[in-house]
C-alpha positions, 0 to 999 in steps of 0.5 A, a space after each residue: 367370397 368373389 362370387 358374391 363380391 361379382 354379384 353385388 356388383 352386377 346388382 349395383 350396377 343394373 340400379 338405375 342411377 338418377 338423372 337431373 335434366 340440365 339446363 343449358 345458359 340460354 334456358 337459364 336465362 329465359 327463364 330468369 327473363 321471363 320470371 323478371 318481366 312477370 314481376 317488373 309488370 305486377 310491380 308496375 302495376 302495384 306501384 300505379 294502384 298505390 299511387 293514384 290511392 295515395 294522391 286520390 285519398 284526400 278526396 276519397 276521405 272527403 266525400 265518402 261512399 257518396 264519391 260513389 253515388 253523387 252525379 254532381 262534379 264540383 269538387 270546391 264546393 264539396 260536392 262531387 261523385 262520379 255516378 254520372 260518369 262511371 254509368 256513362 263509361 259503362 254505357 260506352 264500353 256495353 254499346 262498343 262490345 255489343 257492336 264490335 263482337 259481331 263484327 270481330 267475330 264475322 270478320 274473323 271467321 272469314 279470314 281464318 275459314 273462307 277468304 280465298 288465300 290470295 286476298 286473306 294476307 291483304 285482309 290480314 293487314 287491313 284488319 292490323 293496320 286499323 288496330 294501329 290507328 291513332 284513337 284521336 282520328 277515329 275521334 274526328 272521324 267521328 264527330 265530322 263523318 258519323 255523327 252526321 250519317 248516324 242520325 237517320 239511323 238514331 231517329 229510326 231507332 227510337 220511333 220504332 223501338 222507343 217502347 224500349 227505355 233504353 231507346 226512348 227520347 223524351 225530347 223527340 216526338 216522330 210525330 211532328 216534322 218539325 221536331 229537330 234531330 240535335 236531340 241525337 247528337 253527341 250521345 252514349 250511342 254514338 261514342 259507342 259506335 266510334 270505340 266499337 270501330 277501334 276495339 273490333 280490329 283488336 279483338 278480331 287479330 287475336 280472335 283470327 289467331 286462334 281460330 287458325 290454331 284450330 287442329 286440323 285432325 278434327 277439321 277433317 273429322 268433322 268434314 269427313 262425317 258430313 259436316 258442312 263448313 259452317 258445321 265444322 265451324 260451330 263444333 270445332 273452330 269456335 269451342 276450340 277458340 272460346 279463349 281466344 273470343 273472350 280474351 279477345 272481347 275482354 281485351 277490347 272492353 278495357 280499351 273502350 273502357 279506358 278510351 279517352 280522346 276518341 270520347 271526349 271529341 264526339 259526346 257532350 258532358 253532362 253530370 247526370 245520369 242519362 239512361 236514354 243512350 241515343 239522347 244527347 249528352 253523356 260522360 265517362 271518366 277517362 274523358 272527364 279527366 282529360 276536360 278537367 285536369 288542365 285547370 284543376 286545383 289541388 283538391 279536385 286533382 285528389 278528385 280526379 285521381 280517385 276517379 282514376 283509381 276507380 276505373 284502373 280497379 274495373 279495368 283490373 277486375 275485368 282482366 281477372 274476369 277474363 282471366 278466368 274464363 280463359 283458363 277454364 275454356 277449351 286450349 289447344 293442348 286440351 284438344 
C-alpha cells in the first residue's frame, strides 16, 4: 500500500504542470495603449466619414448620381457635379506619382547601396528636411520659378509627342513662331510636377528605411555567388523591400491627392473636363474647396462637403488598397 502510494506520487510529480506566460505592468499597458490608439484612429475616422455624409447629404439628395457625372459647379442654380474636378485630382495625383516614383526610388537606392558613408547622413537629412517643407512654398516655388522654366520643356512635349492624346494642345501650333506658349500655363502638368516634388522626399524616407532592413545573409549570398551590386539589388534589396515601394508610393498618392494649396497656387480652374494635361487650366477638389468655401452659401457648403466626402472615400480606398499589397508582399520575418 506504501509502494503504490510512493509511486502514484513520483507519477504526479513527473506531470508537467502548466505554465501561464505573465505579463508584467508595463506590458499591460502597452498593450492596452496600443489597443486605445488603434480604436481612437478608426474612431476619428468614422466620426469625419459621417460627418461630412451628414452635412454634404443635402446636396447628395439633391443632385443624385449626376454630383458624379455634372462638369459644371453652380450649386444655386441647381446644377453642380464634380466630373471636372474628380478627373483633375486624378490627372494631379497620376502625374505626381509617375514623377516622383523614379526619383524616390533612385534616390533611395543611392542612399541606402551607394553613397559613400560620410556624406549618406547629410543625404539623409536633405531628403527629410524637404518632407518637412511647408506645401504653401512649394506652391510659390512653383508658380514664380518652374511654371516659367517648365515651358520649353511643355512645348517640346507636345511638338514631338503631340501624336499622344494626352500630350496634344489643340491651341498650339509648333509651326507658327509666333504661336504664344500662355497656352501651357497653369496645367495638370505643371501642378503635377509641383506634388511630385513634395511626395518623392516622403515616399523616398520610407522606401530608404526598408531597403536598409534588407538581410545582410542574403546581401552576401548573392555577392558571394557572383552577383554584381546592382544584381544583388534587383534579386535581394527590392523583393525584400516591395512593401516599403508600394507603401511608400501609396502614401504619396494620398497626399498629392489631397493636396490643397500647393495646387490651388500654380493651376488655373476651369469646370470642364480637360484631358490635354499640358494645356492650361485644370481642377481638383481639394483646391476647389479651399477657392469656394469662403463665400459659399448654405446649399452649396452641403455641395462642398459632398465633394469632401468623395475624396476622403478615395484616399481611404487607396490606403485599403495598399494595405493589401503590403501584407501579401515579401516582409522581413518572411525572409
Amino acid at each position: 500500500m506504501t509502494e503504490s502510494h510512493g509511486l502514484a506520487s513520483v507519477a504526479s510529480a513527473d506531470t508537467p504542470r502548466p505554465v501561464s506566460p505573465g505579463r508584467s505592468r508595463g506590458d499591460q499597458a502597452f498593450r492596452i495603449g496600443a489597443h486605445g490608439g488603434g480604436v481612437t484612429v478608426l474612431a476619428i475616422m468614422t466620426l469625419v466619414g459621417l460627418f461630412l455624409a451628414i452635412r454634404g447629404a443635402e446636396a447628395i439628395d439633391t443632385a443624385g448620381g449626376s454630383f458624379l457625372t455634372t462638369q459644371d459647379w453652380e450649386p444655386n442654380s441647381g446644377r453642380f457635379g464634380i466630373a471636372a474636378v474628380l478627373f483633375g485630382t486624378l490627372a494631379i495625383a497620376a502625374i505626381a506619382i509617375c514623377v516622383a516614383l523614379p526619383l524616390a526610388l533612385g534616390t533611395a537606392t543611392y542612399i541606402s547601396e551607394y553613397a559613400p558613408e560620410a556624406i549618406r547622413r547629410a543625404l539623409i537629412g536633405i531628403v527629410d528636411l524637404m518632407a518637412a517643407i511647408p506645401s504653401v512654398v512649394y506652391g510659390l516655388w512653383g508658380m514664380f520659378w518652374l511654371e516659367g522654366s517648365i515651358l520649353p520643356v511643355a512645348q517640346w512635349i507636345s511638338t514631338y509627342f503631340g501624336w499622344i492624346p494626352i500630350f496634344a494642345v489643340p491651341d498650339f501650333d509648333p509651326t507658327d513662331p509666333l504661336a504664344t506658349p500662355t497656352v501651357f500655363t497653369a496645367s495638370a502638368f505643371l501642378a503635377g510636377l509641383v506634388v511630385a516634388m513634395m511626395v518623392a522626399p516622403i515616399a523616398a524616407s520610407i522606401m530608404r528605411e526598408v531597403f536598409a532592413q534588407a538581410p545582410e545573409g542574403e546581401r552576401e549570398g548573392a555577392l558571394a555567388l557572383g552577383a554584381s551590386r546592382w544584381g544583388m539589388i534587383r534579386s535581394v534589396v527590392y523583393p525584400f523591400g516591395v512593401g516599403g515601394i508600394v507603401g511608400g508610393t501609396m502614401l504619396g498618392l494620398g497626399r498629392a491627392l489631397g493636396e490643397t494649396i500647393a495646387v490651388y497656387l500654380v493651376i488655373s480652374p476651369v469646370f470642364v473636363i480637360q484631358p490635354h494635361i499640358l494645356h492650361s487650366g485644370t481642377n481638383s477638389i481639394s483646391s476647389l474647396i479651399a477657392l469656394k468655401y469662403g463665400e459659399a452659401s448654405a446649399f452649396e457648403l452641403s455641395a462642398l462637403m459632398a465633394a469632401g466626402l468623395v475624396l476622403f472615400a478615395i484616399t481611404m480606398l487607396v490606403n485599403f488598397g495598399a494595405g493589401i499589397i503590403i501584407q501579401r508582399s515579401r516582409s522581413g520575418s518572411a525572409s
